[in-house]
C-alpha positions as CSV (number, residue, x, y, z in Angstrom):
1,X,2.1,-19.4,-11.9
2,X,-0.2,-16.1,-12.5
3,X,-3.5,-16.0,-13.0
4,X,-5.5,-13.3,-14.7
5,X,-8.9,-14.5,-12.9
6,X,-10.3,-12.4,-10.8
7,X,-7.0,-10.0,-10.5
8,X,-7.3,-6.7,-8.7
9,X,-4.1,-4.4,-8.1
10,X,-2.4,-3.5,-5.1
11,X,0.0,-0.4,-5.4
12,X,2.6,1.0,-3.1
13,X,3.4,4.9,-3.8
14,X,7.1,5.1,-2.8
15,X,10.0,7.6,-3.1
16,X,12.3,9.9,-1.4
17,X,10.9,12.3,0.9
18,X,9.7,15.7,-1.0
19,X,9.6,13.6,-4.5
20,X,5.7,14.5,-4.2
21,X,4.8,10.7,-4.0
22,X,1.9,11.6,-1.3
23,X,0.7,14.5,-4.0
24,X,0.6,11.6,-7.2
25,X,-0.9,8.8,-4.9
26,X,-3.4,11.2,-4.4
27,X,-4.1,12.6,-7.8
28,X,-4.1,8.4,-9.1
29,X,-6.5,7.9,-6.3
30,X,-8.7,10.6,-7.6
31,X,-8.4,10.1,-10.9
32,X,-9.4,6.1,-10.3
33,X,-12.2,7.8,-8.3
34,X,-13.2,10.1,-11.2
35,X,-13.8,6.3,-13.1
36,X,-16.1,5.2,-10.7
37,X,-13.4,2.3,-9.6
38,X,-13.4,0.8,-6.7
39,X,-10.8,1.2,-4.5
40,X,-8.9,1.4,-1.3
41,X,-6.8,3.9,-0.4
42,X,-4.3,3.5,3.0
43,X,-2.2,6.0,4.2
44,X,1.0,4.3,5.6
45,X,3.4,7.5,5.9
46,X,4.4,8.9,9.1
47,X,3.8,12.2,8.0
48,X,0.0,11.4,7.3
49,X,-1.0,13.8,4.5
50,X,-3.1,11.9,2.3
51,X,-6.2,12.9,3.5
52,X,-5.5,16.1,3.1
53,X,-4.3,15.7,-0.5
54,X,-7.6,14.4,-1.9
55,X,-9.0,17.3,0.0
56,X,-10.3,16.8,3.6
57,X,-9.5,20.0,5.8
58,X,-7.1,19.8,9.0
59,X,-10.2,18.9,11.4
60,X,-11.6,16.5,9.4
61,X,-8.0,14.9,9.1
62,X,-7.3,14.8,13.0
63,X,-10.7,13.8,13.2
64,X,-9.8,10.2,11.3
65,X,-9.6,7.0,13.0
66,X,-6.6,4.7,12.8
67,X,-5.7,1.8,11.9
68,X,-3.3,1.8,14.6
69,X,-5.6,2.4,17.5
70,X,-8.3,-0.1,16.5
71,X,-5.2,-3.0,15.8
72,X,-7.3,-5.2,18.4
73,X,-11.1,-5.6,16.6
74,X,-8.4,-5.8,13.3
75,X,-7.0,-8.8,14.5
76,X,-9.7,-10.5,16.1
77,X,-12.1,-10.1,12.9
78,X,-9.2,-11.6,10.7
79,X,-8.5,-14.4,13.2
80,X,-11.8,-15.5,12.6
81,X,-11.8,-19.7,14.0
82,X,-8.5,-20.3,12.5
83,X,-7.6,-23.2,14.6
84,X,-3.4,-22.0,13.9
85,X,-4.4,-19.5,16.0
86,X,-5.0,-19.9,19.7
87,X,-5.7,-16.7,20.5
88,X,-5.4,-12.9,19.5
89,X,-2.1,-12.0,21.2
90,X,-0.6,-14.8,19.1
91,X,-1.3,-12.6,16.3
92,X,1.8,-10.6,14.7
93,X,1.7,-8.2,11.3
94,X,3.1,-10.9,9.7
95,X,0.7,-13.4,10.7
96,X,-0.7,-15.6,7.2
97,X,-4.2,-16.2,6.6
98,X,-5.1,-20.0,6.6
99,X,-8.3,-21.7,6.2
100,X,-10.6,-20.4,9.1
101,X,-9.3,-16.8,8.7
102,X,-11.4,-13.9,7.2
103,X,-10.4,-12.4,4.3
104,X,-10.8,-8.7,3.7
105,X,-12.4,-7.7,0.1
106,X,-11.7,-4.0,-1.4
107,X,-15.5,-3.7,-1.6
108,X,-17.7,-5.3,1.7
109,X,-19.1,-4.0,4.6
110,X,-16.8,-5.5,7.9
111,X,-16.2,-4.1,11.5
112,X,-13.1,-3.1,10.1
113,X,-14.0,-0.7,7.4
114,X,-17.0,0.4,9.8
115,X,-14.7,1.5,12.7
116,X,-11.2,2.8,10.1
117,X,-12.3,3.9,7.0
118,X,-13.8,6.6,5.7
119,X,-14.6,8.7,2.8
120,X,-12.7,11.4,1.3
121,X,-13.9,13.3,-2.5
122,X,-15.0,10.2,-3.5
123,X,-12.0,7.8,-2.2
124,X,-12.0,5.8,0.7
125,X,-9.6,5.9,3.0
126,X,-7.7,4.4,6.1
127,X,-5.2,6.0,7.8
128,X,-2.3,4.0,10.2
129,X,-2.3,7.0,12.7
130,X,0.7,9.5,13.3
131,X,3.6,9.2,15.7
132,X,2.4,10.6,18.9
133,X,4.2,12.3,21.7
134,X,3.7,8.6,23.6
135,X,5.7,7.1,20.9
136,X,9.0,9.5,21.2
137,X,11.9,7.4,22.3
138,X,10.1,4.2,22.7
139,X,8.7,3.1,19.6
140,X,9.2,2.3,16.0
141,X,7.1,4.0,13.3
142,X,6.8,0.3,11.2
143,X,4.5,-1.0,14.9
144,X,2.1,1.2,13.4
145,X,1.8,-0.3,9.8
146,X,1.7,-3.4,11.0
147,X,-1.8,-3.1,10.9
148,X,-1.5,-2.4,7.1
149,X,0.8,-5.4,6.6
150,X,-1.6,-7.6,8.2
151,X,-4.6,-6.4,6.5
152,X,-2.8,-7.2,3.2
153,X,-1.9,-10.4,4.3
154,X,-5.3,-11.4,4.6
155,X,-7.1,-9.4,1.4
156,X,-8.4,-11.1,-1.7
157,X,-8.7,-8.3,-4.2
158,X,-11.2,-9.0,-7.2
159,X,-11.6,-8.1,-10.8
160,X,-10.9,-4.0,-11.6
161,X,-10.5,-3.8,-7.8
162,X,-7.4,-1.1,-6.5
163,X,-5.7,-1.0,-3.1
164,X,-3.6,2.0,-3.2
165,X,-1.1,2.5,-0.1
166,X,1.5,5.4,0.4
167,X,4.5,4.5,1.5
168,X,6.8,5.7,4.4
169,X,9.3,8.2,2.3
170,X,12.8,6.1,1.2
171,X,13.9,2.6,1.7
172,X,12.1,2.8,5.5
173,X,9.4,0.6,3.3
174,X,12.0,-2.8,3.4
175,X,12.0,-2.8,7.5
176,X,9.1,-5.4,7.0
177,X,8.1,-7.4,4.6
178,X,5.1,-4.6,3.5
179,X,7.3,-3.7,-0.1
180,X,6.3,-7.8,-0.9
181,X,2.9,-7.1,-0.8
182,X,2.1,-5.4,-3.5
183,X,1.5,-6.1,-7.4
184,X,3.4,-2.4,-8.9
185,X,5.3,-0.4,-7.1
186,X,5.1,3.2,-8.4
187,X,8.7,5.0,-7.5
188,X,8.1,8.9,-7.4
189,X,10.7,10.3,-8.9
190,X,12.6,13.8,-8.7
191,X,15.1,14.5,-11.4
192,X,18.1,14.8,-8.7
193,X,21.1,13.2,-7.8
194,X,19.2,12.4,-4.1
195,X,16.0,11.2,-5.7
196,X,18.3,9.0,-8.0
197,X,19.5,7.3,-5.1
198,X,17.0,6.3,-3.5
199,X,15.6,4.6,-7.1
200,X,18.9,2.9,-7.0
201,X,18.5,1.9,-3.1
202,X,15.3,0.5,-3.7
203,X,15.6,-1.5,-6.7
204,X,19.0,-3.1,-4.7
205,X,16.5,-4.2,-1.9
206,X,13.5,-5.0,-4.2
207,X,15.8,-7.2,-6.7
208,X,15.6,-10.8,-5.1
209,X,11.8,-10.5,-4.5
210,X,10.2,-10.1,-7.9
211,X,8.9,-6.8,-6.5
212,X,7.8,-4.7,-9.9
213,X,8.9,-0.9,-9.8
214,X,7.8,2.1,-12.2
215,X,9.7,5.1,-11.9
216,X,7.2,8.2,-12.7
217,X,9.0,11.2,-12.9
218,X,7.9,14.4,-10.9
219,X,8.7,18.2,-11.2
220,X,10.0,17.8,-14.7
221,X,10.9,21.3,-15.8
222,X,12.5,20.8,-19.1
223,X,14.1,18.6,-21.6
224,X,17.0,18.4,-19.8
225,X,14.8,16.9,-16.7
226,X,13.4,14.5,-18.7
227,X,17.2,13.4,-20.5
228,X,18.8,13.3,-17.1
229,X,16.1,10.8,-15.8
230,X,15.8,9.0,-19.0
231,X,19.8,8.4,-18.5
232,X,20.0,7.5,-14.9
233,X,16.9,5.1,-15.0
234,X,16.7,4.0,-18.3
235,X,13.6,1.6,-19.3
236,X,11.8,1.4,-15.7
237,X,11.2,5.1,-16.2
238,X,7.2,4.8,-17.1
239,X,6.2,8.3,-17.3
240,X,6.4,11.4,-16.0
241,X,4.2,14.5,-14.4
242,X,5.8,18.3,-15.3
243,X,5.7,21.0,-13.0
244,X,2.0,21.9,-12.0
245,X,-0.4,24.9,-11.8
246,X,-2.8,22.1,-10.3
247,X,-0.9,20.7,-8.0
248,X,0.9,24.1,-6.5
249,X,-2.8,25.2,-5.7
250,X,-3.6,22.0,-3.9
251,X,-0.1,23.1,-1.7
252,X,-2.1,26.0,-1.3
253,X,-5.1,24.2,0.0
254,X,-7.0,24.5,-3.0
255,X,-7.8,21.0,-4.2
256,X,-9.2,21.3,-7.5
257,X,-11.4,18.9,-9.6
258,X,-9.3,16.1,-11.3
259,X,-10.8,17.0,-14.2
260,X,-9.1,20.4,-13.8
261,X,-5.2,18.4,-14.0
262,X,-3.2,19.2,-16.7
263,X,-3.9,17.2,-19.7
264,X,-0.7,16.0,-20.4
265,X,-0.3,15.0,-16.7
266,X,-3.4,13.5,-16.3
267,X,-2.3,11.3,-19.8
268,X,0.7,10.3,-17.3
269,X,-2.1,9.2,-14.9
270,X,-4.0,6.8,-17.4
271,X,-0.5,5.6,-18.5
272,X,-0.2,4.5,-14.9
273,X,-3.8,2.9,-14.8
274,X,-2.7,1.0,-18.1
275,X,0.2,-0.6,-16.3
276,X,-1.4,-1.5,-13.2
277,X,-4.5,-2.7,-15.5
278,X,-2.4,-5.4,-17.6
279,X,-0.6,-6.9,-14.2
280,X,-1.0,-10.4,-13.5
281,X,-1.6,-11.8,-10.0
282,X,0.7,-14.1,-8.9
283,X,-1.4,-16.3,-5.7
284,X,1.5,-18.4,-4.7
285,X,4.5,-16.2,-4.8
286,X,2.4,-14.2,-2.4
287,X,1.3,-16.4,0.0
288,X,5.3,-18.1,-0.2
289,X,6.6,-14.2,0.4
290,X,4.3,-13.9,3.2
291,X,5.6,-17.4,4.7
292,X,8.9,-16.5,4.1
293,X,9.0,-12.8,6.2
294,X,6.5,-14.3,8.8
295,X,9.3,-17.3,9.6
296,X,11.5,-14.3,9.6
297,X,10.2,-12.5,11.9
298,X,9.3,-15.3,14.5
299,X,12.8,-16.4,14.7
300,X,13.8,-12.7,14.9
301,X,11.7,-11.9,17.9
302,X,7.8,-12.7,17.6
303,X,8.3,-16.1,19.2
304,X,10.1,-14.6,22.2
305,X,7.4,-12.3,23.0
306,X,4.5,-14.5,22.1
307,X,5.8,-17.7,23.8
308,X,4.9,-19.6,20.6
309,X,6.3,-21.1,17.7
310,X,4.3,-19.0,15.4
311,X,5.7,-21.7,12.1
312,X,2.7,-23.4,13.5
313,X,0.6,-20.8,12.0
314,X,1.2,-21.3,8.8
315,X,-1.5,-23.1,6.6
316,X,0.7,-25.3,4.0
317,X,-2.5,-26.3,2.2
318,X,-3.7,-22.2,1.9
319,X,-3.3,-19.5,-0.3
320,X,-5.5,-16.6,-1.0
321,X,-6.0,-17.4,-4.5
322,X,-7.6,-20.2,-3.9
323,X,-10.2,-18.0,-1.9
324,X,-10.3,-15.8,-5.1
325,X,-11.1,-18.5,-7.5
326,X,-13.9,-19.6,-5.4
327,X,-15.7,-16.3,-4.4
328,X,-15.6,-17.0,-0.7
329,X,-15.8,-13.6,0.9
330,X,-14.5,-14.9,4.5
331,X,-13.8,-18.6,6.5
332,X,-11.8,-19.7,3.5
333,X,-12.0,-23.4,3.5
């Protein structure tokens, strides 16, 4: 059942690598920004260029702190006296809220936002923290937004509220159960034969999960752009961005005032808003998806490591709209 009290948005940024979905999360992030909004923006790419796309310089990008290196205070803060939950190590990215845990608002101060998030040309941002050398050959990119899956897992986003995260390029995004957690899914994407098949990938994975996904085209040149996507993707196509004097100077490192965006792109940006505006939330199907890939993933391996039947964690008698509806800010219940 949905529920339009107290409804924020949260919206994934997802496409095929080179589609330019970093460039229009950015550009929605500082045209959202532009408004005054509130809102969240996480960078969950390996390649880590949001920052740089709303406009911080290469030091002040490396200079970030991650999500990734700071997983420990995430988890503990979250936890809060949740009685599931014995201890921190118990805790997985899949890991529920129940009553006990903190919840995570877009707008607060917390430890968490104090030690990973900072602000960028208005927008503020946290960043999971690139693949490092230490990484090569012994790790998996999707440990490193686990943070991001957890934080999600536990936030209660309020009335005109945004929590905008870019996605790892492709159908990388369905190697957890991250592509459940969001409200619209933006698909960037390219009028190519490639870029067409990831849409179709995607929307194969995304089908059985009442994920919502609207195609924005990119690099549309012509009409015959514009008719081929119109053809291959019919009525999710939602609107589209042509080719841009704005955004080839930001390539150039030249980020220049939203205001500055073309006018009929920056039209495609409010149609966007629109969407994501009019979304209802739906509290239960959220907190069930988040049951259902957490049960997953402790029969798949998080029990082994953990030593724990981590189905005890879940709260049967929780769900984070409940939170919402009451205003509570953290220790739910």
């Amino acid at each position: 059942m949905k529920t339009d009290i107290n409804v924020g948005v949260k919206i994934a940024f997802v496409g095929k690598g080179g589609s330019g979905k970093t460039t229009l999360a950015s550009l929605f992030l500082r045209h959202l920004g532009a408004a005054a909004r509130p809102v969240l923006a996480v960078d969950a790419d390996i390649n880590q260029h949001l920052a740089g796309a709303l406009g911080a310089s290469e030091p002040e990008t490396v200079a970030l702190p991650t999500l990734g290196e700071n997983l420990p205070l995430i988890k503990n803060y979250l936890r809060g006296d949740n009685p599931r939950i014995a201890s921190v190590d118990e805790m997985v990215k899949t890991t529920p809220a129940g009553r006990g845990s903190r919840v995570l608002r877009v707008v607060e101060d917390n430890p968490i936002y104090d030690a990973c998030v900072r602000e960028i040309d208005g927008v503020r941002l946290a960043v999971t923290g690139p693949f490092g050398e230490d990484d090569l050959g012994v790790a998996c990119y999707h440990s490193k937004v686990g943070a991001v899956e957890l934080m999600l897992n536990h936030m209660v986003d309020g009335s005109g509220e945004y929590i905008v995260v870019d996605m790892t390029a492709g159908a990388d995004s369905f190697a957890s159960g991250l592509f459940t957690r969001f409200d619209v899914t933006f698909l960037v994407c390219e009028p190519t034969v490639r870029s067409i098949g990831v849409y179709r990938q995607y929307l194969g994975y995304a089908k059985d999960f009442g994920v919502k996904v609207a195609v924005v085209g990119n690099k549309i040149s012509d009409d015959d752009d514009l008719a081929f996507l119109r053809d291959q993707v019919g009525e999710d196509l939602l609107t589209w961005v042509t080719r841009s004097g704005h955004v080839r100077a930001a390539e150039r490192g030249e980020v220049r005032p939203i205001d500055a965006f073309e006018p009929e792109n920056r039209e495609a940006l409010r149609t966007m808003q629109t969407l994501v505006d009019s979304t209802g939330k739906d509290w239960q199907r959220y907190q069930d998806q988040a049951v259902e890939f957490h049960l997953r993933n402790a029969h798949a391996w998080a029990n082994e490591r953990t030593g724990r039947d981590l189905a005890e964690q879940i709260d049967p008698e929780f769900t984070l709209g409940a939170v919402a509806l009451a205003g509570s800010a953290v220790n739910a219940g």
